[in-house]
Each structure stands twice: as structure tokens, then as C-alpha cells.
C-alpha positions in Angstrom: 113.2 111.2 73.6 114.9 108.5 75.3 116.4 105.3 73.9 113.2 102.9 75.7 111.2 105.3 73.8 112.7 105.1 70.5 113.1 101.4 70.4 109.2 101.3 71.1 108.6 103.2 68.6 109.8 100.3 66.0 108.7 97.1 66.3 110.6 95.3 69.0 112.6 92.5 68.6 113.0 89.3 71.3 116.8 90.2 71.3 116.2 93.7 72.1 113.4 92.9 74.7 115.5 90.5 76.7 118.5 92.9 76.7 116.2 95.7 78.0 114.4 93.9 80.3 117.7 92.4 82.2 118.7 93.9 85.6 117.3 94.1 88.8 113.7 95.2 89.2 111.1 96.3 92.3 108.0 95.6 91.1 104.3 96.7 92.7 101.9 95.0 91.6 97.9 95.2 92.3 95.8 92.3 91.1 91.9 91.3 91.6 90.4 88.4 92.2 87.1 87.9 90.5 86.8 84.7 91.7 87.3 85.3 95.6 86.0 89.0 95.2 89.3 89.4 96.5 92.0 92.6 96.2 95.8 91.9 96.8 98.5 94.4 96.9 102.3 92.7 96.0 105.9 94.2 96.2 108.5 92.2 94.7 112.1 92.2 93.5 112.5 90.7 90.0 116.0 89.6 88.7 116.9 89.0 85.0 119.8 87.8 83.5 120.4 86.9 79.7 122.1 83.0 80.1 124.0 81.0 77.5 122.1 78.4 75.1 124.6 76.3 76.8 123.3 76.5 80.3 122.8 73.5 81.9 119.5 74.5 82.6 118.3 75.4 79.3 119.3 72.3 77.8 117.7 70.3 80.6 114.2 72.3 79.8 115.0 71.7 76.0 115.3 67.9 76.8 112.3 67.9 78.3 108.6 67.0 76.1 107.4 70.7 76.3 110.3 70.9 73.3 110.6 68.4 71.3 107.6 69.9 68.9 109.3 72.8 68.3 112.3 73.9 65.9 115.4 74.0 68.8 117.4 76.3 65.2 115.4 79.2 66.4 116.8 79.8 70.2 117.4 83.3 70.9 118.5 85.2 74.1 117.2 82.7 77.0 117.1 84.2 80.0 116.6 83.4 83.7 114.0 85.0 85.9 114.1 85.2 89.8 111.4 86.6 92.2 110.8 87.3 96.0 107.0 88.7 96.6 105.5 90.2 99.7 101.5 90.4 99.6 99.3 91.2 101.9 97.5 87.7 101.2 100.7 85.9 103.0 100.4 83.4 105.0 101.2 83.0 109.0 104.2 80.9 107.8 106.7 83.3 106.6 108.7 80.7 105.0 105.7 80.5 102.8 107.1 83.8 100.5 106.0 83.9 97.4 109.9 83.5 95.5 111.3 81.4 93.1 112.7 81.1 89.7 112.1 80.3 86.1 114.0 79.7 82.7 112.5 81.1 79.5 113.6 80.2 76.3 112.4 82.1 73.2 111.8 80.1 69.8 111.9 82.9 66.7 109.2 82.3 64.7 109.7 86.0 62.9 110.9 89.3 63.4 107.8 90.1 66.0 106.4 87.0 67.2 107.2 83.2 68.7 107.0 80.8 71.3 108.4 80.9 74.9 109.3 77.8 76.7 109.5 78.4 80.7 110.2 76.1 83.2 107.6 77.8 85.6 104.2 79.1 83.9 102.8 82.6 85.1 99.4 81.5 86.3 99.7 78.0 87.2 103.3 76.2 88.5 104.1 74.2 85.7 106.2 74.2 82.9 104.3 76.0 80.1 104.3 77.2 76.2 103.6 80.3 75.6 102.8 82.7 72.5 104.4 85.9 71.9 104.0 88.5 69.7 105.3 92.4 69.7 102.9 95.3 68.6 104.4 98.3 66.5 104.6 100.6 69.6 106.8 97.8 71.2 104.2 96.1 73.8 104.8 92.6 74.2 101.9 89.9 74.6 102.2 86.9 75.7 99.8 84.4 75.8 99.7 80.9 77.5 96.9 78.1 77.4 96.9 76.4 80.9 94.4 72.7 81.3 91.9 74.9 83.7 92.9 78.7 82.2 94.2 81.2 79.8 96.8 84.2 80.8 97.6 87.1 78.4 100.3 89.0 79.9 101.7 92.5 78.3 105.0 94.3 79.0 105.7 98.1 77.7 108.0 99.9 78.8 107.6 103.7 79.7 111.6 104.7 79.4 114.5 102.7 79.8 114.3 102.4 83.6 110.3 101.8 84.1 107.8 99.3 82.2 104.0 98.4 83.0 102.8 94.9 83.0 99.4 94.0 82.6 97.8 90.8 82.7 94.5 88.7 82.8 93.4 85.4 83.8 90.3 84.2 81.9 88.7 80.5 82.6 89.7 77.8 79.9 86.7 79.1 77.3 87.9 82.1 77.5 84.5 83.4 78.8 85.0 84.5 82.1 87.4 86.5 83.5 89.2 85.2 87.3 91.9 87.8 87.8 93.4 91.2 86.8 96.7 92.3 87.9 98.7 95.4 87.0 102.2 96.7 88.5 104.7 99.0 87.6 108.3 98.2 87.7 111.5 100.3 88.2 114.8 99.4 87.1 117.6 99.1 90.4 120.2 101.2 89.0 123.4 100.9 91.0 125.1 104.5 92.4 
């Protein structure tokens, strides 16, 4: 049994999440469009890296009003996210690439569960809040209340090197579903 495996096998903690999950990924990812009746295939490269509380940029999203409700004592293993996406829905424009970048900053609220503050939200591009929790086989769920949506996101992983990610986009009632997406990630191990 490897070492992804056995730490799934626990409840997971943020810490050990965000350690795990940093390095370089390529990502293939297959959503569907309820809404447009729509099918889009994505390949993207993914970069995490762990980053000091004292980052500039964490303190600059901490000083902003997504965090001044929240207890700041409970940081934990922020960590910047980077992504370059090709999909068949691209545009004519090439410079129009899906890519960007976000920082996340987990609140502890216990051993399995919390808050995520991120610069960039997942379905819409705005800073969000988001909800976390960890299952006991390790799956993390994250869930984030947009003005027009809602977006429950979950992360396994399958061994140390590859993790699933799942996620669905449901209108703000939470009655109708707009979009599914799953992809498959694989670690970039250096030779």
C-alpha cells in the first residue's frame, strides 16, 4: 500500500492535503454543460506551491473584507495555485488561454473541516469563501456559495502521484444542475 493510500485511509488533515497536493500537475479534465448542452474537453498544467503566512499576497487577501469575519489565529498552510488550460471551446484569439493564478488560504476550524479564502473563486472570477471538509477515506469537499451559483468540488487522491477531481455547478437554489466536470491529474515527477 502506498503512502497516498495510507494517509487516505485516516482522516486527512489541511496540512497534510496541501503538502501532498504541491508540485507540478497535467490535468485532463472533461466537463458538461447542461446549460448550453455543451461537452468540453480541457488539458491543463496546474502548479502548487505551499507559501509563507507572510507573503505579501496573503496578507493583502487577509486585508481584504472576504476576511475580516473570520478568526485570522487559525491560518494554516496557504498556498498558491497557477493554471494554463487548453480546451477545445478556445477562442480564435489565442491570447485568450484560459491561465491564471489564485491564493488560498485555509482557516482551521477542526481537525477535518474549515474555511478557504481564495483570491480567484472556481466557478465564477471573484474572490470567494469556501467550505471544506475531509471524509474518513480522505476526499476533500469543498463547497462555495457564488450570488448566481453553488460549486461543490472534491479531490481524492488515487496514490501519491495521481488524484481525481470532481465537481458540480448547481443554480443558486441548488435545484438545477449547470455543469459537471471530471479530470484526472498526474503528478510531474522530475528524472
Amino acid at each position: 500500500m502506498s503512502s497516498a493510500q495510507k494517509t487516505t485511509q485516516a482522516c486527512m488533515t489541511i496540512e497534510q492535503f496541501v503538502a501532498q497536493s504541491s508540485g507540478k500537475w497535467r490535468s485532463m479534465r472533461s466537463g458538461h454543460s447542461l446549460a448550453f448542452q455543451q461537452f468540453e474537453e480541457v488539458l491543463s498544467e496546474v502548479t502548487i506551491e505551499e507559501i509563507s503566512k507572510d507573503d505579501s499576497a496573503v496578507k493583502q487577501l487577509l486585508e481584504s473584507s472576504l476576511a475580516n469575519k473570520h478568526n485570522l489565529e487559525t491560518i494554516s498552510s496557504p498556498f498558491k495555485m497557477e493554471w494554463c488550460a487548453e480546451s477545445d471551446w478556445e477562442p480564435d484569439d489565442p491570447s485568450e488561454v484560459s491561465s491564471g493564478s489564485c491564493i488560498i488560504i485555509p482557516l482551521v476550524k477542526d481537525i477535518s473541516s474549515g474555511t478557504l479564502i481564495r483570491s480567484v473563486g472556481y466557478a465564477e472570477a471573484e474572490a470567494a469563501i469556501s467550505e471544506y471538509n475531509f471524509s474518513n477515506d480522505g476526499t476533500f469537499t469543498l463547497t462555495t456559495n457564488y450570488e448566481q451559483s453553488i460549486a461543490e468540488e472534491k479531490i481524492w487522491f488515487v496514490s501519491e502521484n495521481v488524484r481525481c477531481r470532481s465537481s458540480v455547478l448547481r443554480t443558486s437554489a441548488g435545484s438545477g444542475v449547470l455543469q459537471t466536470s471530471f479530470a484526472s491529474e498526474v503528478r510531474r515527477i522530475n528524472a
